[in-house]
N, C-alpha and C positions, 0 to 999 in steps of 0.2 A: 653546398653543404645542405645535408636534410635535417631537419627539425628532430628526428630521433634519433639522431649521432651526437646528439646534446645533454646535459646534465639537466635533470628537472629547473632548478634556477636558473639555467643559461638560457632553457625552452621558455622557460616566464619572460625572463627579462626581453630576451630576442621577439618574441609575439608580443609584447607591449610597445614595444619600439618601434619593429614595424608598422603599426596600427599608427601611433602616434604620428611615424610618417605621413599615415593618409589623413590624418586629421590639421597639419601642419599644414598640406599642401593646398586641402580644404579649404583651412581658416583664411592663410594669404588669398587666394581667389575669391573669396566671399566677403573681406576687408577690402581688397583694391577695386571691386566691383561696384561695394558700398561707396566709396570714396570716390572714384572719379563719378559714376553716375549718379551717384548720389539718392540713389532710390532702385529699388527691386525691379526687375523685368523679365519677360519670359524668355528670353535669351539666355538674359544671363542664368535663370534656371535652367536650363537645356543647357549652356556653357556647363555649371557647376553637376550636373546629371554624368554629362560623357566624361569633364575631368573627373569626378571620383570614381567611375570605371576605370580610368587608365591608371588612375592610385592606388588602387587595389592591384590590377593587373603590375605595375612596376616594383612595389614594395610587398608585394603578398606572394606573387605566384613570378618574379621575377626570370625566370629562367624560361618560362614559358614563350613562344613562339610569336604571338600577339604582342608581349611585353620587349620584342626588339626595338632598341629607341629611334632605330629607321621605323620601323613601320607606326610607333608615335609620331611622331612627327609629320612622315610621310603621309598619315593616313587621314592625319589633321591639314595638312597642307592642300591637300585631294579633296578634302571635306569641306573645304573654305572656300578654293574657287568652285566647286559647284554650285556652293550655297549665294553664292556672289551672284553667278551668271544665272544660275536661276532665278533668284528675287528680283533679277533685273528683269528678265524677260517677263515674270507677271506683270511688273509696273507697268512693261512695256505695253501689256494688253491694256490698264487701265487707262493708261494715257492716250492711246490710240483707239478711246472708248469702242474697240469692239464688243459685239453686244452676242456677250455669253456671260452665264450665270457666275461672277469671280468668284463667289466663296467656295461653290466648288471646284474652280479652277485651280486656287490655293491650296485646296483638301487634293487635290489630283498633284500637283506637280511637287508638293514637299512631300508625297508620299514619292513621287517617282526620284527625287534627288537621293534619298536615301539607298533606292536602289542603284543609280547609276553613281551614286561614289562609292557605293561598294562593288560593282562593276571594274573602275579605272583602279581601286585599290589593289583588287585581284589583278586585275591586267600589268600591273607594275610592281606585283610582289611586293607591296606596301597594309597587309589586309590589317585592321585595327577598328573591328566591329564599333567602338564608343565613338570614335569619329563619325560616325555614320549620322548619328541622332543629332550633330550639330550642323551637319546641311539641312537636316528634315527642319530644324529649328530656327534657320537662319530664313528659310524662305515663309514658315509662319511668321513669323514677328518682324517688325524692322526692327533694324541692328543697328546699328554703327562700325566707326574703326577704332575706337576705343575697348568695347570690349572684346574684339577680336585681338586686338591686340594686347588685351590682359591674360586673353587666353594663352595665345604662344608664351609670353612671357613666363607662364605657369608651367608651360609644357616642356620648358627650354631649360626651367629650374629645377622641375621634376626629373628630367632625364640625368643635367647634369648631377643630380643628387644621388641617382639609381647608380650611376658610372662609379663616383665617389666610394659606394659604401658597396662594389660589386662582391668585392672580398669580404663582408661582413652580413651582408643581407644573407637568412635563409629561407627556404623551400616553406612557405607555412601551411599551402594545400594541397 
C-alpha cells in the first residue's frame, strides 16, 4: 500500500510508526550491546551503522528489492564470514611476523572485504549494501562472538517483525 492511498491521520500515524520501528530495533541493539559488553566499541558502532540501514530499508522502503529478508540475512550472513576470514588472515600475518607495514595492511584488506562481500552477495542474489560495512568493520576492530551474535539476533527480530506487520507496513519513500 502507498502512503497517499492514506487519510492524512492514517499517513501520520503510519510514518510515526514506522520510524518508531527503527528506533525500537535501534534501541534493543544499542541496550544488548551495552549489557553484554558492557562498554562502547567500534564494532559495535559499525554493527549499530549497517543495523540502522537495514531498519530503514525493512520499515521505511519495505517493498524494496534490498529489503528482501533473504537478502538481509543473506547478505549479513556473506558479511560475517568474510569479515571472520579476513581478520583471521591479518592476525595471520601478525603472528607469523612478516615484515610489511600492518596498519596498512589493515587499511588495505577491510577496504577489500567490503568489496568481496559484495562480490559473493551479488554472485548469490543475496545484495544488502548495509551488510557490506560490517565486514569492512569486523576486520578494523577486534570483535567477538557476542556481538555478532547480538547482531543476528537483531536481524532475525527485525525481519520476523517486517513479516508480522507485512499487511500493515506502508511505502513511506
Amino acid at each position: 500500500m502507498k502512503l497517499s492511498e492514506l487519510s492524512k491521520t492514517h499517513r501520520r500515524i503510519r510514518w510515526l510508526s514506522q520510524c518508531m520501528l527503527v528506533f525500537l530495533t535501534m534501541a534493543i541493539f544499542l541496550y544488548l550491546a551495552n549489557v553484554v559488553l558492557g562498554r562502547t566499541e567500534l564494532i559495535g558502532a559499525i554493527g549499530a551503522t549497517s543495523l540502522g540501514s537495514t531498519a530503514f530499508l525493512a520499515f521505511v522502503a519495505h517493498n524494496s528489492y534490498m529489503a528482501q529478508s533473504k537478502r538481509i540475512l543473506g547478505g549479513y550472513l556473506i558479511a560475517i564470514v568474510v569479515g571472520i576470514v579476513l581478520f583471521h588472515c591479518v592476525q595471520w600475518t601478525f603472528n607469523a611476523h612478516i615484515q610489511i607495514n600492518h596498519r596498512y595492511l589493515v587499511l588495505f584488506v577491510a577496504a577489500a572485504s567490503a568489496a568481496i562481500g559484495m562480490f559473493f552477495m551479488t554472485l548469490l542474489g543475496l545484495e544488502h549494501p548495509p551488510a557490506a560495512g560490517l565486514s569492512l568493520g569486523m576486520v578494523l576492530e577486534h570483535w567477538d562472538m557476542k556481538i555478532l551474535g547480538i547482531i543476528v539476533a537483531c536481524l532475525l527480530l527485525l525481519t520476523v517483525i517486517k513479516y508480522l506487520l507485512r499487511n500493515w507496513l506502508v511505502v513511506l519513500v
